[in-house]
Every structure is written in structure tokens, then in C-alpha cells.
N, C-alpha and C positions, 0 to 999 in steps of 0.2 A: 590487805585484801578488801576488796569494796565489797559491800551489799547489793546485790543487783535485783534484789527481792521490791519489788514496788508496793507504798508502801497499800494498803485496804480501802475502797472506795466509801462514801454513803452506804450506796447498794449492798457493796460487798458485807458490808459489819449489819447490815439489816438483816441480810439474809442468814450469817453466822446464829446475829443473837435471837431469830424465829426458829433455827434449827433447836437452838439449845434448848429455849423455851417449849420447842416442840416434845422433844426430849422429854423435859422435864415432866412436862405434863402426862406423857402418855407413862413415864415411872410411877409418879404420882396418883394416875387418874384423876386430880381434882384441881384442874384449873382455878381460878377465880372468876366469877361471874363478868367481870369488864373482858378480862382476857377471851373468856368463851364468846363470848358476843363479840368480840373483833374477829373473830376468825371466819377464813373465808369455807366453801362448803365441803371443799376435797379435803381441808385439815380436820373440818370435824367428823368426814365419815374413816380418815386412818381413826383419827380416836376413837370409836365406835369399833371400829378392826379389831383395835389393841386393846380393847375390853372396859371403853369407859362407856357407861349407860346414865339412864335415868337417877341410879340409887349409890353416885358420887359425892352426893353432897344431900342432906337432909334438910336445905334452904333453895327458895326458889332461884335465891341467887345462879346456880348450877343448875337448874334442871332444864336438860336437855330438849325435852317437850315442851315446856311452859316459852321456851327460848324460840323454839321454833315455831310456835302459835303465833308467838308475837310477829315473828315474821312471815308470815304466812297471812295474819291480818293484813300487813303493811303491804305484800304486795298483790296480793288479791284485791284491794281499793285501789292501789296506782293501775290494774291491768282493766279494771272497769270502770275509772276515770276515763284511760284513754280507749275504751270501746264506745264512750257517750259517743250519742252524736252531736252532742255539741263542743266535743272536743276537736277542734280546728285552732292547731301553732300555726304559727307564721312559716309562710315558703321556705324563708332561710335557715329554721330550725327544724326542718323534717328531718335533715341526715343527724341531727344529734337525737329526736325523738325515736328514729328507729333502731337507732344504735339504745337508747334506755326499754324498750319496746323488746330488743331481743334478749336484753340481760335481765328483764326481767320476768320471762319464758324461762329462760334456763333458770333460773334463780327458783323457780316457782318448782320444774322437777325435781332442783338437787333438794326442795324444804321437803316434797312428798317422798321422795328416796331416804331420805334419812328419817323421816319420821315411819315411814315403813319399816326401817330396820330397827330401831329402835320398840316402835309394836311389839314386832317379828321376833326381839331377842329373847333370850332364856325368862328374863321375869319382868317385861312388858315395862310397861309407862310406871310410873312414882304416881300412882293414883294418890295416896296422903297428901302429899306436895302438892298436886293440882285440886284438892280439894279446899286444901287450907288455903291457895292463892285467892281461888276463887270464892270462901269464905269471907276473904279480909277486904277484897274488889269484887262484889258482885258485878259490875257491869261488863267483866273482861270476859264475862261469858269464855267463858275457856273451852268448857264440853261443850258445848253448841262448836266453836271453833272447830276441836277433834273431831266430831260427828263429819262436820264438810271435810274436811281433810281424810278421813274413813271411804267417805262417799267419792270423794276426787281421786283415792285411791282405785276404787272399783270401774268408774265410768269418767278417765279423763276430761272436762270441760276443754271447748273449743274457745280459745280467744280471739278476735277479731279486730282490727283496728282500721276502720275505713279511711279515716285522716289522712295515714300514711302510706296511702298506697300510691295515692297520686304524686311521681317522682319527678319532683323539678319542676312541675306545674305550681302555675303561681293559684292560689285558690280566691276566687272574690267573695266580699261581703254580703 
């Protein structure tokens, strides 16, 4: 009798071994700090679903907030980078600047979406955890951070990027 089973691609075993690991972690609730930060936005709000929060782990390594500040810095500077108006790419890289331009709009609601639910849950942020972070780094201004992300909560900011509006126009010097 032959096997006619073919046999697991790349893809296929990637996808396996994110399920298990997805698994695992939402048994667990306590990822590892590399792990959490590789994950993209939709896996960390199931985990938030499935009851992982702020108070998974008692190192900043895990904390959900401190994680999402950081990102939330990162793309708050790339999205008013490319609002300067001295941000002019080159012609032939607008269709990849607006393709980074739209992912990093959506990226921007799913870090206030999940930093809302996380607010919003039963026992709120790991204030200890962002105190002590912010103790040991003052410059990472962490609450100043949370404050604008409070405040972007209530009164979405408009982003704009004039650069790329112009479609396939070549721009002079």
C-alpha cells in the first residue's frame, strides 16, 4: 500500500508549530518576552480573549503594556517621519512607501485597540511593572507615552502624508 499523504511544506510545519505554540501559550498565559513581541496584533488580542493580561509575568520582559508602548513609540515617529514635509522617496519607491504607510495606520489601531482592552480589563495595566521599567530607564518616559495613547484613545489623531499622494508622478528637486 503506498502513502499518498504528501509529505508537510515550509509553510505547512510553520503554521503547525505557531498553532501549538499558540496553544501553548494561551494554557500557559505566560509567553516569553521574544515570543510576545514576535507576535503579530490578531494573536495577541485571542490572548487577551483567553485571559492573558498585564499581570502574566512580574518582569517587564511580558508586560503587555510596556510592549505595546514600545511600539507604539516606534510607529508614532515612522508615521510623522513620513508626514514631514521634507519626507520626498523617490518616484519609484512610492508603491512600496504607501504599502509601509498603510500598515502602519492599521498597526497604529490594532496597538490602541489592544491597549484599550487591556486598560479596560478586570485589573487594568501592571502599574508596579511600568513604574519599576520606568525607574531603572527614565528616558523611556513610559507614562508620558500611556498619557498619548489615553488621549489617542479619546480623540483619534489625523495622519497625513503628502509625499504620497502624488501617484506615479515623477517629483523634481
Amino acid at each position: 500500500m503506498v502513502n499518498s499523504k504528501k509529505p508537510a511544506t515550509k509553510t505547512q510545519k510553520a503554521r503547525g508549530s505557531l498553532k501549538a505554540n499558540f496553544k501553548k501559550a494561551v494554557t500557559t498565559n505566560i509567553p516569553s518576552g521574544d515570543a510576545l513581541r514576535s507576535l503579530d496584533y490578531s494573536t495577541i488580542m485571542r490572548l487577551i480573549d483567553n485571559g492573558m493580561d498585564d499581570f502574566n509575568s512580574a518582569t517587564p520582559d511580558c508586560c503587555l503594556s510596556l510592549i505595546l508602548g514600545a511600539r507604539y513609540m516606534g510607529i508614532i515617529s515612522a508615521l510623522e517621519t513620513m508626514q514631514d514635509q521634507h519626507f520626498q522617496p523617490a518616484a519609484r519607491l512610492l508603491p512600496k512607501y504607501r504599502l509601509i504607510y498603510k500598515n502602519l495606520r492599521k498597526d497604529f489601531s490594532d496597538v490602541l485597540r489592544i491597549y484599550q482592552k487591556l486598560k479596560n480589563s478586570a485589573r487594568g495595566l501592571n502599574k508596579p511593572v511600568l513604574e519599576a521599567y520606568e525607574s531603572e530607564y527614565p528616558s523611556a518616559n513610559i507614562q508620558e507615552q500611556l498619557k498619548k495613547m489615553d488621549s489617542h484613545l479619546i480623540h483619534r489623531p489625523h495622519f497625513s502624508c503628502p509625499a504620497l499622494r502624488s501617484k506615479g508622478k515623477t517629483q523634481n528637486a
